[in-house]
C-alpha positions in Angstrom: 183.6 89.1 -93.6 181.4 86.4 -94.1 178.9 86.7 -96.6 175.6 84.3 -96.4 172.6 83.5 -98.5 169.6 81.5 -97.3 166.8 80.8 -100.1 164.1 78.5 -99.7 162.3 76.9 -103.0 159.0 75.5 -102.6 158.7 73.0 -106.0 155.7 71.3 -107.0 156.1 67.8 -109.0 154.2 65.9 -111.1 153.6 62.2 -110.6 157.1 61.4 -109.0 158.7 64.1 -110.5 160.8 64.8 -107.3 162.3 61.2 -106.9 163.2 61.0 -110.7 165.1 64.5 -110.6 162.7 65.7 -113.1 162.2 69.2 -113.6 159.7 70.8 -111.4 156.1 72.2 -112.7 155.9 75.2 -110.1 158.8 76.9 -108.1 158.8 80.0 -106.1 161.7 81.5 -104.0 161.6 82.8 -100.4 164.3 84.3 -98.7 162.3 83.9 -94.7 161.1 80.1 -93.8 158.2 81.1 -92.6 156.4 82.5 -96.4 158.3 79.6 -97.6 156.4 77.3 -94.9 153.0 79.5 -96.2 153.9 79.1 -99.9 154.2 75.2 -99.6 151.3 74.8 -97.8 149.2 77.0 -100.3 150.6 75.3 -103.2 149.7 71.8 -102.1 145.8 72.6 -100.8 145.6 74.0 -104.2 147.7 71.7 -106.4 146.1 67.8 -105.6 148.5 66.6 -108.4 151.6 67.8 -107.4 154.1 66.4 -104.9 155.6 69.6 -102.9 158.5 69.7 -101.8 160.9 72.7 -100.1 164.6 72.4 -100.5 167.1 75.3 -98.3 170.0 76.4 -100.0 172.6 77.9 -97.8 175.4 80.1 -99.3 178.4 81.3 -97.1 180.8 82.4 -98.8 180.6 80.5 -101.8 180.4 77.0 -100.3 176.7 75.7 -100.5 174.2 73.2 -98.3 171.2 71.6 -99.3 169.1 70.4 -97.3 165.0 69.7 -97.3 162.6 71.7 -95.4 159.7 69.4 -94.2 156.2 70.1 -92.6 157.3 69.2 -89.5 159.5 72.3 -89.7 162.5 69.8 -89.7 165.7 70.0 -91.8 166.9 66.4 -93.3 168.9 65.0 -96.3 165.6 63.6 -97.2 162.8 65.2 -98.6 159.1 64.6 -97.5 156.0 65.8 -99.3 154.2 68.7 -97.7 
């Protein structure tokens, strides 16, 4: 049986933050894209000093993907700020 997990993290960086793997200074977890997609937007209206960012983590069975989740509702290897 194949077992999957699909989580979306919607992280809010300071200054750069993102490209200098530093820890983020908000993150909230979604399991549908489309409160992740409403949680990212919300969080960078209301956040001017962070950089937001979603990543989509993909679990099946046990092997993980990463990828980013952009505004443009768009997957990629790189990550664009909402």
């Amino acid at each position: 049986m194949m077992s999957s997990k699909k989580v979306w993290t919607v992280e809010g960086y300071e200054e750069q933050g993102q490209e200098k793997h530093g820890k983020a200074s908000k993150s909230e977890t979604y399991t549908t894209e489309a409160d992740a997609k409403k949680a990212a937007e919300k969080m960078a209206d209301q956040n001017d000093h962070l950089d937001v960012y979603v990543i989509y983590t993909n679990t099946v069975n046990g092997k993980t993907e990463e990828r980013f989740f952009n505004s443009n509702g768009k997957y990629s290897e790189e990550g664009f700020e909402w």
